[in-house]
DOVODO-218098 format. One record per residue: residue in three letters; x, z, y of N, C-alpha, C, O in turn. Coordinates in pm, whole numbers, plus 50000, padded with zeros to 5 digits. Layout:
<vextors>
+-----+--------+-------+---------+---------+-------+----------+--------+-------+---------+--------+-------+---------+
:   r : n_east :  n_up : n_north : ca_east : ca_up : ca_north : c_east :  c_up : c_north : o_east :  o_up : o_north :
+-----+--------+-------+---------+---------+-------+----------+--------+-------+---------+--------+-------+---------+
: ALA :      X :     Z :       Y :       X :     Z :        Y :      X :     Z :       Y :      X :     Z :       Y :
...
+-----+--------+-------+---------+---------+-------+----------+--------+-------+---------+--------+-------+---------+
</vextors>
This chain:
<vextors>
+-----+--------+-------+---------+---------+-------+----------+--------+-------+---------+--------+-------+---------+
:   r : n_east :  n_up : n_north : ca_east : ca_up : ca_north : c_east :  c_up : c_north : o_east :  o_up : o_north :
+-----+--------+-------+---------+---------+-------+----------+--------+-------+---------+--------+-------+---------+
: UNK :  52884 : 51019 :   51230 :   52792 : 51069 :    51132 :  52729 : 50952 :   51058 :  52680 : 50868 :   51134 :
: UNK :  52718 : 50925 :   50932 :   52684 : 50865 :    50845 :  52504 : 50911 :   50839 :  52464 : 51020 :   50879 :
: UNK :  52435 : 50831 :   50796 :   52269 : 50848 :    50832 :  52248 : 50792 :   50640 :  52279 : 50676 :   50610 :
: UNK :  52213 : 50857 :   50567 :   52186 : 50806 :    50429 :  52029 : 50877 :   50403 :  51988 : 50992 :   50422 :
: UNK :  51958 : 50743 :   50345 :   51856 : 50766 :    50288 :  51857 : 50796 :   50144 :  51950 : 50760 :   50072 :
: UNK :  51733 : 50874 :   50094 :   51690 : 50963 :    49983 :  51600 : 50851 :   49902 :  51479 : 50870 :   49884 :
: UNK :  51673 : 50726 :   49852 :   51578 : 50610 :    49771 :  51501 : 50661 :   49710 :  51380 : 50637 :   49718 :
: UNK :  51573 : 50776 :   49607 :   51500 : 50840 :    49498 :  51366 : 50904 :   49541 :  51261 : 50863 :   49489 :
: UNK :  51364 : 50985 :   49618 :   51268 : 51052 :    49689 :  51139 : 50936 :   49741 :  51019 : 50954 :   49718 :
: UNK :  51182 : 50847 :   49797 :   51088 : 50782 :    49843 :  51033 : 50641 :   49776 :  50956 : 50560 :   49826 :
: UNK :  51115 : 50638 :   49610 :   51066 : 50581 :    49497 :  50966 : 50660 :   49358 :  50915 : 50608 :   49259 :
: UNK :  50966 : 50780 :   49397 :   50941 : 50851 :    49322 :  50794 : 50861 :   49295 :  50724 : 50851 :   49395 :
: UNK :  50715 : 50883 :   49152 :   50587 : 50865 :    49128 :  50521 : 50951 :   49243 :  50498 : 50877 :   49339 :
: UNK :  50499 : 51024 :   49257 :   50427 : 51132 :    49304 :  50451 : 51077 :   49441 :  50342 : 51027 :   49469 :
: UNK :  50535 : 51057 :   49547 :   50548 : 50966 :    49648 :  50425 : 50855 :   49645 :  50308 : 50871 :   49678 :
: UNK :  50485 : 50749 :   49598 :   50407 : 50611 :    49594 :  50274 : 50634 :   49536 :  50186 : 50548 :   49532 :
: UNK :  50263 : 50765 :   49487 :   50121 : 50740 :    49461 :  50038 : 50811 :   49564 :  49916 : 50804 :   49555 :
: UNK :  50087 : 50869 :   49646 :   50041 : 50924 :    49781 :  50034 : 50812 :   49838 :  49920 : 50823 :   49882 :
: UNK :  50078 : 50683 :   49881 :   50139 : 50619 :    49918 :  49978 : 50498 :   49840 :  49905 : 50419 :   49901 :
: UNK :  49979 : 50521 :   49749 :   49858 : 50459 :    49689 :  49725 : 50473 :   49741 :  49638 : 50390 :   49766 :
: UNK :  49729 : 50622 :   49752 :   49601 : 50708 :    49717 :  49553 : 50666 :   49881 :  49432 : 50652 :   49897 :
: UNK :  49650 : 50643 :   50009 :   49637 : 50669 :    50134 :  49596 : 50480 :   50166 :  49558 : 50446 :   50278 :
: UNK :  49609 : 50387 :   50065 :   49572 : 50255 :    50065 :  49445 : 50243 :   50034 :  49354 : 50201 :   50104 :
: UNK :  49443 : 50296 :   49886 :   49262 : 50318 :    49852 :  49207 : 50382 :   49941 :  49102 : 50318 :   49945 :
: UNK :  49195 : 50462 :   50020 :   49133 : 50578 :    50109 :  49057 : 50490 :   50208 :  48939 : 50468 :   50237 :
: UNK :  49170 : 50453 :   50244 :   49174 : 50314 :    50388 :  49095 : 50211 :   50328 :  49047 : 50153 :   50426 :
: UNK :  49069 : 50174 :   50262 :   49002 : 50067 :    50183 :  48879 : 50094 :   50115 :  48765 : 50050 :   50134 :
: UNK :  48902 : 50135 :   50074 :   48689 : 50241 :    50048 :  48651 : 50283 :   50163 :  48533 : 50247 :   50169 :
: UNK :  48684 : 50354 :   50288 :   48643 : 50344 :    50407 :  48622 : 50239 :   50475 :  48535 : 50225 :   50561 :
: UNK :  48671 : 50191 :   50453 :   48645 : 49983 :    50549 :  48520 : 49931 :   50468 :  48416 : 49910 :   50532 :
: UNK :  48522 : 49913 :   50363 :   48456 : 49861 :    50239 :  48342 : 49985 :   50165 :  48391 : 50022 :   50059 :
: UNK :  48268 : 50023 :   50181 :   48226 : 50157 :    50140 :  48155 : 50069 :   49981 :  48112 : 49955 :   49975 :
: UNK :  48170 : 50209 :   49827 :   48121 : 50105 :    49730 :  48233 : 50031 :   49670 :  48203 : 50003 :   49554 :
: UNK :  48344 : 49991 :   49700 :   48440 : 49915 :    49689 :  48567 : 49972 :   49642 :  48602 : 50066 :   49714 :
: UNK :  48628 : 49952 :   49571 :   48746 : 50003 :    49524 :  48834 : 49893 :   49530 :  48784 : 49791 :   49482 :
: UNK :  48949 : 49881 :   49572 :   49067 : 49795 :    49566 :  49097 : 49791 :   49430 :  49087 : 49888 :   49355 :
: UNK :  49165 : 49580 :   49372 :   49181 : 49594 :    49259 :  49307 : 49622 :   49239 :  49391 : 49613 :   49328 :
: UNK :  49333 : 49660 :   49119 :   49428 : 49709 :    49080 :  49599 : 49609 :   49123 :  49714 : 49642 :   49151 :
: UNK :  49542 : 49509 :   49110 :   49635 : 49399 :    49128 :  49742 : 49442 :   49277 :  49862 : 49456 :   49296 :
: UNK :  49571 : 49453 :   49388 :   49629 : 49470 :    49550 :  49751 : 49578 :   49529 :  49840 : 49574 :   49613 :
: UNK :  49762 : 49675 :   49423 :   49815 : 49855 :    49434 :  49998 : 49759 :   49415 :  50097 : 49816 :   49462 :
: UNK :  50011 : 49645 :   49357 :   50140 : 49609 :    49355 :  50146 : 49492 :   49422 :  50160 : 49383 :   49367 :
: UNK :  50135 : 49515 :   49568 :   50173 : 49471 :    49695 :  50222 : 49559 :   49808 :  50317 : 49538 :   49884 :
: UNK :  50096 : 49711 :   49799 :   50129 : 49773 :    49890 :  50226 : 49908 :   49830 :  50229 : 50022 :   49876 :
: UNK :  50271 : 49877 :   49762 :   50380 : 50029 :    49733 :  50513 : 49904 :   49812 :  50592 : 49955 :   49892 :
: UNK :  50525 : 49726 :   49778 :   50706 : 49715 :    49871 :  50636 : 49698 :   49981 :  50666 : 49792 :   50055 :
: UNK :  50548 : 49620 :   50040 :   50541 : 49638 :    50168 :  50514 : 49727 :   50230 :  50521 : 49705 :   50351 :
: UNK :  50467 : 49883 :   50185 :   50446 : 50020 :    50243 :  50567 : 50080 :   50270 :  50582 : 50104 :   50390 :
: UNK :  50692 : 50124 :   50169 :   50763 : 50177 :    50144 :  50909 : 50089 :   50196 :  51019 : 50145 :   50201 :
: UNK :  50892 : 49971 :   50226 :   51000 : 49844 :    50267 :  51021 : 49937 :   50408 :  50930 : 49992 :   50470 :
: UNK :  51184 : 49939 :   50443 :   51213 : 49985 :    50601 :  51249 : 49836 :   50624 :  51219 : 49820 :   50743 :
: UNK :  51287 : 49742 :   50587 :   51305 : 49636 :    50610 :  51189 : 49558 :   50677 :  51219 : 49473 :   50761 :
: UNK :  51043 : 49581 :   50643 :   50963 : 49526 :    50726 :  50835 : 49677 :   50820 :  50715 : 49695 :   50840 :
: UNK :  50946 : 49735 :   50843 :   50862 : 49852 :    50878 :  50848 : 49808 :   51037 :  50760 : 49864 :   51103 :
: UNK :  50913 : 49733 :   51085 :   50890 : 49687 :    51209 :  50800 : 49601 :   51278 :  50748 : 49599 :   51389 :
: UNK :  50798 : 49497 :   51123 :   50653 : 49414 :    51170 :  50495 : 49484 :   51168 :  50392 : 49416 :   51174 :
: UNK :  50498 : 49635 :   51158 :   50419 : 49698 :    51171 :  50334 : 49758 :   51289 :  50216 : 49791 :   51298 :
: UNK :  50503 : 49759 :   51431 :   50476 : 49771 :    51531 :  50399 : 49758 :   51632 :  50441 : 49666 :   51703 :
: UNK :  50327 : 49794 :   51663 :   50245 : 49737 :    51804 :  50069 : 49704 :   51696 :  49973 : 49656 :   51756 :
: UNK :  50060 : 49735 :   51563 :   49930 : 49700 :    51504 :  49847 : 49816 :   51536 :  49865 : 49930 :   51577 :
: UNK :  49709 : 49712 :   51487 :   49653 : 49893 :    51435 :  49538 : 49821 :   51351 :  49557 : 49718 :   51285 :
: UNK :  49420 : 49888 :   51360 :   49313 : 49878 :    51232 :  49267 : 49724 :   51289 :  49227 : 49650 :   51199 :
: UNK :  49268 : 49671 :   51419 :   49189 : 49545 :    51445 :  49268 : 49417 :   51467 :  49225 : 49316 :   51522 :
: UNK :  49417 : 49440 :   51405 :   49544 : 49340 :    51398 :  49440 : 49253 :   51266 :  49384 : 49145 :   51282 :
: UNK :  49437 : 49311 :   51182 :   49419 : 49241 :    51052 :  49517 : 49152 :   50929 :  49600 : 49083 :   50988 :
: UNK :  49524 : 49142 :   50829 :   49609 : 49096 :    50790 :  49616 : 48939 :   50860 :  49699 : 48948 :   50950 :
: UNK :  49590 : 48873 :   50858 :   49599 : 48763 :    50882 :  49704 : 48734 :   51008 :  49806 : 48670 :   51036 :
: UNK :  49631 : 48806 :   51051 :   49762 : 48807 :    51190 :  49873 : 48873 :   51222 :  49966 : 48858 :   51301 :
: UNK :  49827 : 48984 :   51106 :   50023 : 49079 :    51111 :  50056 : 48940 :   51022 :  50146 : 48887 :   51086 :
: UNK :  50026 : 48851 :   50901 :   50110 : 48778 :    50852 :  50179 : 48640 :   50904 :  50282 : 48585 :   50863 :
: UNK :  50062 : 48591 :   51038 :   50107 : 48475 :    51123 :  50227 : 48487 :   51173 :  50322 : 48410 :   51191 :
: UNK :  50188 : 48696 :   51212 :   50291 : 48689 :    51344 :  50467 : 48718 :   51270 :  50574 : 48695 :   51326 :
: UNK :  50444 : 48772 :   51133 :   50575 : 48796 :    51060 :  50560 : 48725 :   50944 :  50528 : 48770 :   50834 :
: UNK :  50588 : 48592 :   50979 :   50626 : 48499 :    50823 :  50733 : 48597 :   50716 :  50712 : 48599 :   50595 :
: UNK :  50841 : 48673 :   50778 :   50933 : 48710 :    50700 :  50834 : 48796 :   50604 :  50891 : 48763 :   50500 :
: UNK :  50772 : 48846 :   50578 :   50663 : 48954 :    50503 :  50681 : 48864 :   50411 :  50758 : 48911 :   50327 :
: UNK :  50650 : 48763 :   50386 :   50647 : 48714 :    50252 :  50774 : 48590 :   50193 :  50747 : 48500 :   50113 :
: UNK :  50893 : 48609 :   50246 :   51014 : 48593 :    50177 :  51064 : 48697 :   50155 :  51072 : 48798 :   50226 :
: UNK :  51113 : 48666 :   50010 :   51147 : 48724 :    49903 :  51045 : 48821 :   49861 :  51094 : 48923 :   49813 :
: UNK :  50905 : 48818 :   49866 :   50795 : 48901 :    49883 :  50824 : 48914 :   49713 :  50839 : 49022 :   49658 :
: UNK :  50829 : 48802 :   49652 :   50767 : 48802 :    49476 :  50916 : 48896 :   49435 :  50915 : 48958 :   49328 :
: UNK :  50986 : 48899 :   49485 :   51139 : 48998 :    49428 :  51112 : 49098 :   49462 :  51129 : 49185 :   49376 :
: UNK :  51070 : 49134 :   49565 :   51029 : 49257 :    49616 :  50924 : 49385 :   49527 :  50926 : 49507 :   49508 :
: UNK :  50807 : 49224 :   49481 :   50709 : 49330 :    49383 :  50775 : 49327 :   49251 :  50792 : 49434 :   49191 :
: UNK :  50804 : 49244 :   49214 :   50911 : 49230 :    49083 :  50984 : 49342 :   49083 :  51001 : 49399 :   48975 :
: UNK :  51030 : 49387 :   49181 :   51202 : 49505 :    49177 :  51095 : 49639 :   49180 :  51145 : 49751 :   49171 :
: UNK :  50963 : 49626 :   49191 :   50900 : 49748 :    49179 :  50780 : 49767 :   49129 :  50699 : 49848 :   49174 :
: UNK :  50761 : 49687 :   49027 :   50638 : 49721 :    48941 :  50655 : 49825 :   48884 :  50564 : 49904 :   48905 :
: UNK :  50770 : 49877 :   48788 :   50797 : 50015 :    48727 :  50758 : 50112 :   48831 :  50673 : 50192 :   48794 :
: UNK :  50801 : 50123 :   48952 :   50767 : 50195 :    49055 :  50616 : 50235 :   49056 :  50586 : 50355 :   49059 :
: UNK :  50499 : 50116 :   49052 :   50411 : 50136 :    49114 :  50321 : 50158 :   48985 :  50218 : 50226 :   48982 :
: UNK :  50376 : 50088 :   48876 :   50300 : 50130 :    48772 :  50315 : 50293 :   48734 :  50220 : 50361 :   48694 :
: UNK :  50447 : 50342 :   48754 :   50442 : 50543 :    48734 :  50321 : 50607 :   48819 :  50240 : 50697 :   48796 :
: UNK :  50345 : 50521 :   48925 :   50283 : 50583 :    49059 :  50142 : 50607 :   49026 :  50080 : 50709 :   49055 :
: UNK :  50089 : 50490 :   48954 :   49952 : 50451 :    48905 :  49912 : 50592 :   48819 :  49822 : 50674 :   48838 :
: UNK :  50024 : 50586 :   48712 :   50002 : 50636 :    48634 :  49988 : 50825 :   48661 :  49901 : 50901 :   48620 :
: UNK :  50093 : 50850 :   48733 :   50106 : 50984 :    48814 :  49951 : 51038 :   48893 :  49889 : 51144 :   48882 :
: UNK :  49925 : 50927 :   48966 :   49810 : 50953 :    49058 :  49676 : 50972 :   48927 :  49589 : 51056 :   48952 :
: UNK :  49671 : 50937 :   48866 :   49538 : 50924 :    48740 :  49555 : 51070 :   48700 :  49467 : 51155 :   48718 :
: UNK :  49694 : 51096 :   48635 :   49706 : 51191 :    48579 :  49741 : 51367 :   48702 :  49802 : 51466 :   48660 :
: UNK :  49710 : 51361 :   48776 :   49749 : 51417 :    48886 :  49587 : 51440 :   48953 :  49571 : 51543 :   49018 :
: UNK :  49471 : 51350 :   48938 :   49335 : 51351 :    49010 :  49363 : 51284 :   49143 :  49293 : 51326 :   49235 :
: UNK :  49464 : 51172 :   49179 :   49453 : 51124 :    49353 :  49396 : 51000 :   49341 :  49360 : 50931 :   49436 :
: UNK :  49386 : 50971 :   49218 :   49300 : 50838 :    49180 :  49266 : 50821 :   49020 :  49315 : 50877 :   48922 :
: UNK :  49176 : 50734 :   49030 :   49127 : 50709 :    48922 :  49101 : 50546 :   48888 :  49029 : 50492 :   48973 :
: UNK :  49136 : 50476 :   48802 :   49119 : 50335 :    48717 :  48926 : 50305 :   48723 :  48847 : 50377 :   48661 :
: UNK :  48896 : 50218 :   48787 :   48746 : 50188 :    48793 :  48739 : 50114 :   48681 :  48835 : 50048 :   48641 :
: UNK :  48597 : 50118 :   48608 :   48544 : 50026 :    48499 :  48606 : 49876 :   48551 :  48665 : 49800 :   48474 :
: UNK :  48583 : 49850 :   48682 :   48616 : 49682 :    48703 :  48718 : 49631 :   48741 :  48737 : 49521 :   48792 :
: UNK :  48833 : 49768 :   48701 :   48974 : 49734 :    48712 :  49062 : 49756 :   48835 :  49177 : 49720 :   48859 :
: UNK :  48954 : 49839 :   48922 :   49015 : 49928 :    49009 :  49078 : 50014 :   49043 :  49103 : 50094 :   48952 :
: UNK :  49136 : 50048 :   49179 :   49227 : 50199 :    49219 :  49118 : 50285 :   49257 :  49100 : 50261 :   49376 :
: UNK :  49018 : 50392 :   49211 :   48933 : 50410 :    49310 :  48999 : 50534 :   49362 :  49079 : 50576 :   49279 :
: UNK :  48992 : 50635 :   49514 :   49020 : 50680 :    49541 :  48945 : 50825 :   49513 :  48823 : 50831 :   49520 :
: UNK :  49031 : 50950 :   49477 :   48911 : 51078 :    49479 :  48940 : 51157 :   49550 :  48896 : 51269 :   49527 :
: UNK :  49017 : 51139 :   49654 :   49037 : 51236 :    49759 :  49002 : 51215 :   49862 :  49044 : 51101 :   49881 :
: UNK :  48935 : 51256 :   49978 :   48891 : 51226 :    50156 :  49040 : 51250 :   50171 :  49098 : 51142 :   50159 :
: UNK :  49105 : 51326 :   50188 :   49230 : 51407 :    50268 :  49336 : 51452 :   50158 :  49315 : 51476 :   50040 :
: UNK :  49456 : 51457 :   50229 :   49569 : 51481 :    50174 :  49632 : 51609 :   50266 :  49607 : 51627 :   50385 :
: UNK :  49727 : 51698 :   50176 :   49737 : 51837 :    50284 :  49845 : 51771 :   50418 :  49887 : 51657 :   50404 :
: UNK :  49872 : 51827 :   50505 :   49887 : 51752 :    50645 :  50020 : 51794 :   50612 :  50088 : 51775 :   50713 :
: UNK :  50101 : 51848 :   50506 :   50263 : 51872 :    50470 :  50256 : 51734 :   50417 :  50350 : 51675 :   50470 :
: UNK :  50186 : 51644 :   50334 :   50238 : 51546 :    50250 :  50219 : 51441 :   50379 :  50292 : 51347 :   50349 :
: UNK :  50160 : 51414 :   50499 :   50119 : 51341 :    50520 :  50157 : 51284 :   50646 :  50125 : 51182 :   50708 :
: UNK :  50259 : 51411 :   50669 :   50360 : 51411 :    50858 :  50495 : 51380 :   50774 :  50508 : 51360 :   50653 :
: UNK :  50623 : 51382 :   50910 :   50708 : 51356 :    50874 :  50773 : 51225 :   50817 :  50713 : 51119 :   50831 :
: UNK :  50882 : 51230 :   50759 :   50940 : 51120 :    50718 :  50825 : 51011 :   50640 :  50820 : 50891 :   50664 :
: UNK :  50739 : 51083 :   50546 :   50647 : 50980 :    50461 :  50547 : 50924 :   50576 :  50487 : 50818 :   50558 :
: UNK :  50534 : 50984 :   50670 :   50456 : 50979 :    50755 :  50407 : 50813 :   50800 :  50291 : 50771 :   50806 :
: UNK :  50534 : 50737 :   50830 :   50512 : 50630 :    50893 :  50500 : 50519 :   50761 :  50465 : 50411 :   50808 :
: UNK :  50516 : 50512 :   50619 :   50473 : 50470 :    50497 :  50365 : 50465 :   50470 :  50308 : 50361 :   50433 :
: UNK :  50288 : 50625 :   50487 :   50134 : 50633 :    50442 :  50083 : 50564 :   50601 :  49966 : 50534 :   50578 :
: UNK :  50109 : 50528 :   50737 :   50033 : 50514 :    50814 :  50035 : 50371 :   50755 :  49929 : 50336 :   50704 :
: UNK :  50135 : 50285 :   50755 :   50151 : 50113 :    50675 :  50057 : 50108 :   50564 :  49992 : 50003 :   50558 :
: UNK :  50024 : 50231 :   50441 :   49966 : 50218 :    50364 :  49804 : 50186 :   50407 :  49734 : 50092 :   50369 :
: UNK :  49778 : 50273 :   50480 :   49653 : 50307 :    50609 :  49582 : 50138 :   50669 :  49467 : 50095 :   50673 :
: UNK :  49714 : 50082 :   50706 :   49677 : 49996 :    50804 :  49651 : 49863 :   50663 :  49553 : 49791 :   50651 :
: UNK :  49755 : 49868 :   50587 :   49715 : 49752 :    50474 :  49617 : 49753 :   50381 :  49603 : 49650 :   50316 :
: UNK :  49523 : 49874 :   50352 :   49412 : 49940 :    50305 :  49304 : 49844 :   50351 :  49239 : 49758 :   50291 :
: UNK :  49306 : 49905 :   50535 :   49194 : 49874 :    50615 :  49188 : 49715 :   50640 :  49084 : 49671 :   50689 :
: UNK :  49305 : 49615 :   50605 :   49326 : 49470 :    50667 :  49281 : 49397 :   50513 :  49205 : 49304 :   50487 :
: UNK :  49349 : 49466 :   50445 :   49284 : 49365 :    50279 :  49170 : 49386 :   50277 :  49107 : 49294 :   50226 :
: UNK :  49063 : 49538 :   50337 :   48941 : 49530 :    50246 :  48893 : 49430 :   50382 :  48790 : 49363 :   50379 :
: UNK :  48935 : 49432 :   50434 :   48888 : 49320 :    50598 :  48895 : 49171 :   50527 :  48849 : 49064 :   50566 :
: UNK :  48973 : 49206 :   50406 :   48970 : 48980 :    50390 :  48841 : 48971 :   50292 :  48780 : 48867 :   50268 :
: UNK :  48818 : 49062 :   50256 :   48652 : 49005 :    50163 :  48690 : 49033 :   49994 :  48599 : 49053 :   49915 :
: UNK :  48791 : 49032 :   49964 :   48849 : 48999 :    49785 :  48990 : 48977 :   49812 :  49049 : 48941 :   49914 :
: UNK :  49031 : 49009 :   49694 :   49138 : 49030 :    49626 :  49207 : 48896 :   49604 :  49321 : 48915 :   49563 :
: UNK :  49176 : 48763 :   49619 :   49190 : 48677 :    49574 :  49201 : 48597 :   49713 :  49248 : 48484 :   49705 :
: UNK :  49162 : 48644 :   49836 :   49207 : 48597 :    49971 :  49348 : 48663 :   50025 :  49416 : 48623 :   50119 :
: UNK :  49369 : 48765 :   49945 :   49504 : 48837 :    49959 :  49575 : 48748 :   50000 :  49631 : 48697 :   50097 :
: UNK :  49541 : 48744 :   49814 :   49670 : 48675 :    49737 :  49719 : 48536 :   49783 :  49829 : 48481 :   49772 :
: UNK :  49583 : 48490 :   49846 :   49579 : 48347 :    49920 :  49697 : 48351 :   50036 :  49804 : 48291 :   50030 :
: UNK :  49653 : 48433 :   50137 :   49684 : 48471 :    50230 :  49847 : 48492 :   50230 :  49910 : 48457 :   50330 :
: UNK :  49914 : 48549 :   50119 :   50040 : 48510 :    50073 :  50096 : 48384 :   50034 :  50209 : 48339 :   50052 :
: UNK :  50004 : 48341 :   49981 :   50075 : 48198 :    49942 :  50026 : 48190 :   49812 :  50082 : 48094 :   49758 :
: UNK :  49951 : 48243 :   49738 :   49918 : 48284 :    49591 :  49858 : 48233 :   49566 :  49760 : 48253 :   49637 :
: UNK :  49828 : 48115 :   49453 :   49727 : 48037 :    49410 :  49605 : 48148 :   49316 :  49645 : 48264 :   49299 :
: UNK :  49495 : 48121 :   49271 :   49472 : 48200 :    49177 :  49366 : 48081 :   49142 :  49293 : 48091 :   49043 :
+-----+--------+-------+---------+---------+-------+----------+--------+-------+---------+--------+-------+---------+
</vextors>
């Protein structure tokens, strides 16, 4: 038996912007007042949606933190900049879907802000299931670094 995945399905606006909406969520809860910037939203749609690093996910949870899921998996950030590159169109629909849809909204200061507490428990089990939990956990570890600009550090990112 051949095992084939549904790319389309799990590239798709309405996807990734669940997939968004479940990053901001996680991140205004850590951070209350705070909205993730817009910038963070095209990091976590490849590293959410990546099965390729769905493993270095293993064994985390809300008090791993980024810093140390990234010590402990250098690979996270090779080929990281191809990765967001091969999916800005992606995350920008997603953006755009979620605005126009009510799962988020664009803040005056250039934010994702989130307008939902909850998502129905069909979108949120199952196959997407273990995506939005990555989305969950990278939400709660960025608003843990202080700014947007320790992220990016934290990758390797000058700013």
């Amino acid at each position: 038996m051949i095992a084939a995945r549904d790319v389309f399905a799990e590239t798709n606006p309405a996807f990734c912007g669940v997939v968004l909406a479940q990053f901001c969520s996680a991140y205004q809860a850590t951070r209350p007042g705070v909205c993730p910037a817009a910038a963070l939203a095209y990091l976590v749609v490849p590293l959410a949606i990546s099965e390729d690093l769905a493993s270095t996910f293993d064994g985390c949870n809300r008090e791993t933190g980024f810093t140390l899921w990234m010590s402990r998996n250098p690979k996270v950030s090779v080929d990281l900049a191809k990765k967001v590159n091969s999916t800005l169109e992606i995350t920008t629909a997603a953006i755009r879907f979620g605005c126009i849809a009510g799962i988020f909204k664009l803040a005056a200061d250039g934010g994702v802000e989130s307008t939902r507490k909850t998502l129905p428990a069909a979108v949120t089990t199952g196959v997407a299931g273990a995506a939005l939990k990555r989305a969950r956990l990278l939400g709660i570890w960025m608003a843990g670094m202080g700014s947007p600009r320790s992220v990016l550090e934290a990758l390797g990112v000058s700013v």
